[in-house]
N, C-alpha and C positions, 0 to 999 in steps of 0.2 A: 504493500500500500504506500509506502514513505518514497517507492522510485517511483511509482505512478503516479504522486503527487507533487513530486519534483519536476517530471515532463509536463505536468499539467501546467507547471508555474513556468515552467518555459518556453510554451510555447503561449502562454499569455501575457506573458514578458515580450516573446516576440511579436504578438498583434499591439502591444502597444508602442512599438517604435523609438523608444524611447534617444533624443537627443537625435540633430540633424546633422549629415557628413560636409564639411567645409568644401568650399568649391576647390576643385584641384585634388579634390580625396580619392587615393587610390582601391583596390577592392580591401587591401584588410581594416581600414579607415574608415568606411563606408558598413562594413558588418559592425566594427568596435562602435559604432555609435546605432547602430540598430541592436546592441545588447547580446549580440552572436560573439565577440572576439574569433582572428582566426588560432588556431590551434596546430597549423601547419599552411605555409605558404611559399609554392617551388615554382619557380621562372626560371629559364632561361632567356627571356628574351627583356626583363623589365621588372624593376622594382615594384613589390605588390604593398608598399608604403609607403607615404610622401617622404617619408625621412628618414626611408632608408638606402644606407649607403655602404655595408658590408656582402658580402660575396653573395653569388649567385649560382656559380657552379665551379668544379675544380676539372681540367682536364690533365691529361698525362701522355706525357713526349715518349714516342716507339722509341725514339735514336736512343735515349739516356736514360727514361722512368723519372725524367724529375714531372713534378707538377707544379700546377701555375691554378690560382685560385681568379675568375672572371670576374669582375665589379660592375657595377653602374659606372658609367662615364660620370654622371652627377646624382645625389642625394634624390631621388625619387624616379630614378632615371631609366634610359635604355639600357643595355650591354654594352659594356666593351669590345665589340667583335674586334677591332682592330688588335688589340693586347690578344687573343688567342691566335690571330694571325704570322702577327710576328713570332709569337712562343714556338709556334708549329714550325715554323718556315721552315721546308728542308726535309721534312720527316710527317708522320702522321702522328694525332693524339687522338686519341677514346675518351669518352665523358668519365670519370671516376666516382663524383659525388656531387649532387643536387642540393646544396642549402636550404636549409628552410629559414625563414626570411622572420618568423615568428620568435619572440623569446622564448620560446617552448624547445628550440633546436630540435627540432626532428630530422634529421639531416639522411638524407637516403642515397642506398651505398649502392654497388655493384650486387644484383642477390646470390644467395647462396644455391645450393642445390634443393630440391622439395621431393616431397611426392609423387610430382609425376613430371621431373624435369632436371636433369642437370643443371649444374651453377652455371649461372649468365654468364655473361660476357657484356664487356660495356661498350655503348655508341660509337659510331665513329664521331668525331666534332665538329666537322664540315660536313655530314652529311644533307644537312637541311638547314641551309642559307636563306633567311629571309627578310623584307623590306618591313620594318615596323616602325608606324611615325616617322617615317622617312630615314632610320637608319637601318643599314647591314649588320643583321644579327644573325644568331644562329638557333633555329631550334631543334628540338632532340627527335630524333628517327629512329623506332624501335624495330627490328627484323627479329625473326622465329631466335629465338636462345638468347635473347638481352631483354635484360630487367635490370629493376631497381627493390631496394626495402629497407625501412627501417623496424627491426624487432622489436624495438625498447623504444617506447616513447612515452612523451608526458602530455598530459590533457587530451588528450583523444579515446573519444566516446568509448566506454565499455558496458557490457551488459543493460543493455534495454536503454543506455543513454540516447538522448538526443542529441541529432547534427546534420551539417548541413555539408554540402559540397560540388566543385564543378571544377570542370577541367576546359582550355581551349585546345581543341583539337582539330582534326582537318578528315574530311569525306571522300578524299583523294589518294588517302595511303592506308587503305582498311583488307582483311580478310575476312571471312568465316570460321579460323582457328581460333582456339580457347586459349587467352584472353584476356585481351585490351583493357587492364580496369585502373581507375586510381582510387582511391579508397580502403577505407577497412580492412583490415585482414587476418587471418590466426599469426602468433605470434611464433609459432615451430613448422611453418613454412608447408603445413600437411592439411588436408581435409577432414575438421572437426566434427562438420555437423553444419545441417541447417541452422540457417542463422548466424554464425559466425565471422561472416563476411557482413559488410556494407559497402559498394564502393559503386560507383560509374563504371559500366561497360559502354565501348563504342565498337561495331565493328559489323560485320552481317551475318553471326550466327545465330539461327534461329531454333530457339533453345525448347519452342513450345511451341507450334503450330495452332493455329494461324498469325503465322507475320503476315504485313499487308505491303504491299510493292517490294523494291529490293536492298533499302534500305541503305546504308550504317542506318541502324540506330540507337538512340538512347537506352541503355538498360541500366536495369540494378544486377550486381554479381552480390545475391544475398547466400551464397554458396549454396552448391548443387542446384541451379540453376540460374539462368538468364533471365528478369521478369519485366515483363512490360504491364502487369496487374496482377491483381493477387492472385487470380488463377494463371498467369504464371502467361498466357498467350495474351494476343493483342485483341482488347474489347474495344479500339478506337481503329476504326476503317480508314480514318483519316490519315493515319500517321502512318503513311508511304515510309519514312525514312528521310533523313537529310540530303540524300543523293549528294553529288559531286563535288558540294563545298569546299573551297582551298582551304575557309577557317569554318568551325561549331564551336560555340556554346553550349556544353554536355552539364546537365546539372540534376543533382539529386539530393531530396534531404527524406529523415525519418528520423518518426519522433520514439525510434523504438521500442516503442506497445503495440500502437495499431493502427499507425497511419504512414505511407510513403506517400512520395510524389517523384517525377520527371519532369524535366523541361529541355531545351533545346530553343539555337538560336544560332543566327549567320551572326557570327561575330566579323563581318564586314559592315551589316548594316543591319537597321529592324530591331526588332522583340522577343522577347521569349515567347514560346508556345506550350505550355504543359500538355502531357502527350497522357497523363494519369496520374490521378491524386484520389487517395482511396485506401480499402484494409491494407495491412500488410497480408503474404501470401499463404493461402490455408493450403498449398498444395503439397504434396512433397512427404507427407504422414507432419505435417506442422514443422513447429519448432520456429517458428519467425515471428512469432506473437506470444511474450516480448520479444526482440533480439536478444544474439549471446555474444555480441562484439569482445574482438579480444583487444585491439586499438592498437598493431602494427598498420605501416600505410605500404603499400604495394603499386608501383609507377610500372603495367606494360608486361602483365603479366599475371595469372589467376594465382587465390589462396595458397593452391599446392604448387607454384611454382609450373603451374599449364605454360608451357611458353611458345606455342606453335604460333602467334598470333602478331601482326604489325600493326604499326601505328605511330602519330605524332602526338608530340605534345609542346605545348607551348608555353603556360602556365596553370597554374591549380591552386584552389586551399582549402584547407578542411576546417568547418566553424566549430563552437561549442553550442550546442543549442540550434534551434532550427530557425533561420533567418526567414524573414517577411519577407513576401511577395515585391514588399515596394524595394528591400535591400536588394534582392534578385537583381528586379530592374535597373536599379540603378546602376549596379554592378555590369550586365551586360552594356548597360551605357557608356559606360564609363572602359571595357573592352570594345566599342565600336570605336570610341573616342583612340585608342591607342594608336589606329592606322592598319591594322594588318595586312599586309598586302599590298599596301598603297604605293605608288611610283617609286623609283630608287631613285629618281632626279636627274639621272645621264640617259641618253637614248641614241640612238645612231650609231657607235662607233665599238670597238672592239675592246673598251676599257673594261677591267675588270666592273659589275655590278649597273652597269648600262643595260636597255631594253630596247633590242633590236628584232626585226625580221631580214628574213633570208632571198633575196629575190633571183630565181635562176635567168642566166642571161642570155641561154640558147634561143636564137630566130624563132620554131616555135611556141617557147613559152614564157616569153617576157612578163607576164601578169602572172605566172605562178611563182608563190613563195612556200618554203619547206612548213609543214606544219605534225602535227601529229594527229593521228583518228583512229581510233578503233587499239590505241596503245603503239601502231606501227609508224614509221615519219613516212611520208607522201608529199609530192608538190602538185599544190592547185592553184587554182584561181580565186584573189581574194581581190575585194576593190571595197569602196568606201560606203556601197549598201550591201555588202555582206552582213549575217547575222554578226553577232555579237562573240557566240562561240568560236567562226572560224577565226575571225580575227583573234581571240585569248589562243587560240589552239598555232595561229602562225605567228605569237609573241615568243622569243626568247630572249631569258637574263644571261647576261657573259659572266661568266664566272672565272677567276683563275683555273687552270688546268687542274685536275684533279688528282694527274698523273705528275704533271710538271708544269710550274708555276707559270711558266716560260711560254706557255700555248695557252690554251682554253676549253673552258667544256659549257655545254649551253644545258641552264634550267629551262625549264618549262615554267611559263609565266601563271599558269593557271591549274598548274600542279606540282604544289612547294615540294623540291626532293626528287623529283623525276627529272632526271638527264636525258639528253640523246646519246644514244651511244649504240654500238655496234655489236652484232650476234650473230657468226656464221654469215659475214658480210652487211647482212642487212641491217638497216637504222631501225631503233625501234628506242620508244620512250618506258622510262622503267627508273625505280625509284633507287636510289645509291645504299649498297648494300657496305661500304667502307671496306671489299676486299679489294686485293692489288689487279685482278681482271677487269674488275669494273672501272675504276679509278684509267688503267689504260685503253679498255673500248670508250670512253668517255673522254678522251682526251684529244684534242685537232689544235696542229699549228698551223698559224695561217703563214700564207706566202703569196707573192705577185702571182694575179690572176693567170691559171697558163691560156688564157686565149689572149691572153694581154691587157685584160680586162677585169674588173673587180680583184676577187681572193678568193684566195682555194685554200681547203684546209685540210692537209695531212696527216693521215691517222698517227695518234704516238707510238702506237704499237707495232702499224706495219706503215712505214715511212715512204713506201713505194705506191700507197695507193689511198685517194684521195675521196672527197666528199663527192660522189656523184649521182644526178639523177638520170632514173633511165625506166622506161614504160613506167612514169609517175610514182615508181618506188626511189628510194634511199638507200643506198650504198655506199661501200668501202671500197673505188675499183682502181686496179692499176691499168696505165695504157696499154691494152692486148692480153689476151687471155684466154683463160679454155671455156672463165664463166659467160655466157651472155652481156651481163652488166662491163665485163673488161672489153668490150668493142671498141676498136681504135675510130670507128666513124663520130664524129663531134663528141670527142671525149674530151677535148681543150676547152669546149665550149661548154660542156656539160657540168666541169669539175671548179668550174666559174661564178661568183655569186656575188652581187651585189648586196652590201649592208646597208641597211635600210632603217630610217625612221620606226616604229615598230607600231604594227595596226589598234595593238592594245595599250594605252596608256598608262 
């Protein structure tokens, strides 16, 4: 009775809102005056309090193992990306640890091994380069076998507590493997029990039939299941799924006795949308009314260390207590305000962090620029009342080489983390896995156009054979050859490309 009447007084606590977040307040500023404080707060990309000005992440140097702790540039600020660039320079580094930005230090590490998963392995730290408020930052790119966890923490929800939480994520780097969560977790890395879990899932595995379109979407990981309502499937038609989004707003609270919620939201622009606010789940033989929260936090990765599952992450924190509808809002406001995604400020030219397209210069297809469709790169035809998609789809950001600093490799403007790069010749768009193949399919130096015209850009891996198109695919071809794509007919012309202004701003 005495926890039932504690969550009672807290979430009546949080309907009365108490005290207004100052303008400029960031999200853990913005709960601490809606009577939530956060209890854990991880960025990579951006200070989650106006006044805070200590670390954000630590990476660690291949060449040596030293590590190098990331900061805000200023006290409520971006990242540093520039200071992990330089640390790197020369070699590759892996994320190590995630700071928690909270006096509570929950600070989450590389995970260990679980139940159903070998120990992680950590990020690569360029893997996912992105434009935030107009600076170059980085955020975290999780592939099958990396995670994060902290065991041992303080203030986070246990047993039938109340709380709240959200993570920014993205609708462009998801699978159906188990699983994308940040939240709650057992404390010995194993499958306790219903109930033991609370956390956010994002991703498209559909845990209870009927899900409705094809989703990522928002779930709860309340262990031993995915839920989108308390019978565990989707009772909302509505809620297709986020589809394609470069940024979400993934958020969940429970007042662990007998109520959850979901929400979601384009943290580019717009609102939340709750997707289900209702009992908690009677399915499963019970056990989730109350919770049995054990209060480790798990970044990109299930209870038992499930780690077949990808995903990005941007920022997140976990509250004490269950936050108001109006702190929500405010909060995704205050993420649409940050910029995600927004222009890098350079365009046309081949400088590192510019947004350009690719325009081929062959006689017949002066109007086609390289884009990607269907995951493959292909050159079409794009002009000024094209949709909207092909133009994001024939945007690309220049990025340093990913192989060699020296050359270049091209993001995808409208899917943070996906490079072009090369496989069995062909170009195709695909998300940076941080190993050494990918890093050199992903890697083009340019040189004087060989038709004499624009620039051509030579693979770093196989230096004999260049960026070409040919029957509207994308290719790796040298002059002459046994494949088709190596025809020496307009292959000076082919391997030729005008850099360009970029269709997507």
């Amino acid at each position: 009775m005495a926890l039932l009447a504690a969550a009672a007084a807290i979430v009546t606590l949080a309907a009365g809102a108490p005290g207004a977040a100052a303008a400029g307040s960031l999200p853990c500023d913005i709960y601490a005056a809606a009577g939530t404080p956060c209890v854990a707060a991880h960025s990579l990309v951006r200070a989650l309090y106006s006044a805070y000005n200590g670390p954000l992440y630590q990476v660690r140097r291949a060449s040596d193992s030293v590590t190098s702790d990331i900061r805000p540039s200023a006290s409520g600020g971006y990242a540093d990306a520039a200071a992990q660039d330089s640390f790197c320079a020369g070699t590759t580094c892996i994320i190590t640890k995630i700071y928690d930005q909270s006096a509570r230090h929950n600070d989450l590490t590389v995970e260990g091994a679980g139940g159903a998963g070998a120990a992680d392995v950590g990020a690569p730290a360029d893997a996912l380069p992105v434009t935030v408020g107009g600076h170059q930052v980085y955020g975290l790119e999780i592939s099958a076998g990396m995670g994060y966890r902290d065991n041992s923490t303080s203030g986070v929800a246990v047993n039938g507590q109340a709380e709240g939480m959200y993570m920014v994520t993205s609708g462009t780097h998801v699978n159906g493997s188990c699983c994308f969560d940040y939240g709650n977790a057992e404390t010995n890395n194993m499958d306790t029990g219903n109930g033991h879990m609370d956390a956010i899932n994002f991703g498209t595995e559909c845990w209870f039939a009927p899900c409705y379109g094809q989703g990522p979407w928002v779930q709860a990981d309340l262990e031993n299941g995915l839920f989108q309502s308390d019978s565990g499937y989707s009772k909302n038609t509505a809620n297709t799924g986020t589809g394609p989004l470069p940024f979400v707003t993934a958020l969940l609270k429970n007042n662990g006795q007998n109520h959850f919620a979901l929400k979601y939201g384009n943290a580019q622009s717009g609102t939340l949308t709750t997707t289900y606010s209702g009992p908690e789940p009677s399915v499963n033989g019970g056990g989730y009314s109350p919770m049995h929260q054990e209060g480790a936090i798990v970044l990109g990765t299930g209870g038992d260390n499930s780690n077949g599952s990808i995903g990005s992450f941007f920022e997140g924190v976990m509250t004490a207590g269950i936050p108001t509808d109006a702190a929500d809002d405010s909060v995704q406001a205050n993420i649409v305000s940050a910029g995600y995604g927004g222009p890098t400020g350079s365009t046309g030219s081949l400088t590192p962090g510019a947004e350009i397209s690719l325009r081929a210069t062959t006689s017949c297809c002066t109007g086609d620029y390289i884009r990607h469709q269907n995951d493959a790169a292909v050159i079409s035809p794009v002009t000024s009342s094209s949709p909207s998609l092909d133009k994001n789809d024939a945007t690309w950001i220049v990025r340093r080489g990913l192989a060699d600093s020296s050359c270049v490799s091209f993001e995808s403007r409208n899917y943070p983390g996906d490079f072009l790069r090369h496989q069995n010749y062909r170009l195709y768009r695909q998300p940076m896995n941080g190993t050494a193949l990918f890093r050199a399919d992903a890697t083009f130096c340019p040189v004087a156009g060989k038709s004499g015209t624009g620039t051509s850009f030579a693979s770093s891996n196989y230096p004999s054979r260049y960026l070409r198109h040919y029957d509207y695919g994308l290719y790796i071809a040298s002059d002459g050859g046994t494949n088709a794509w190596d025809g020496a007919t307009s292959w000076t012309d082919d391997v030729s490309w005008s850099v360009t202004s970029p269709w997507a701003p």
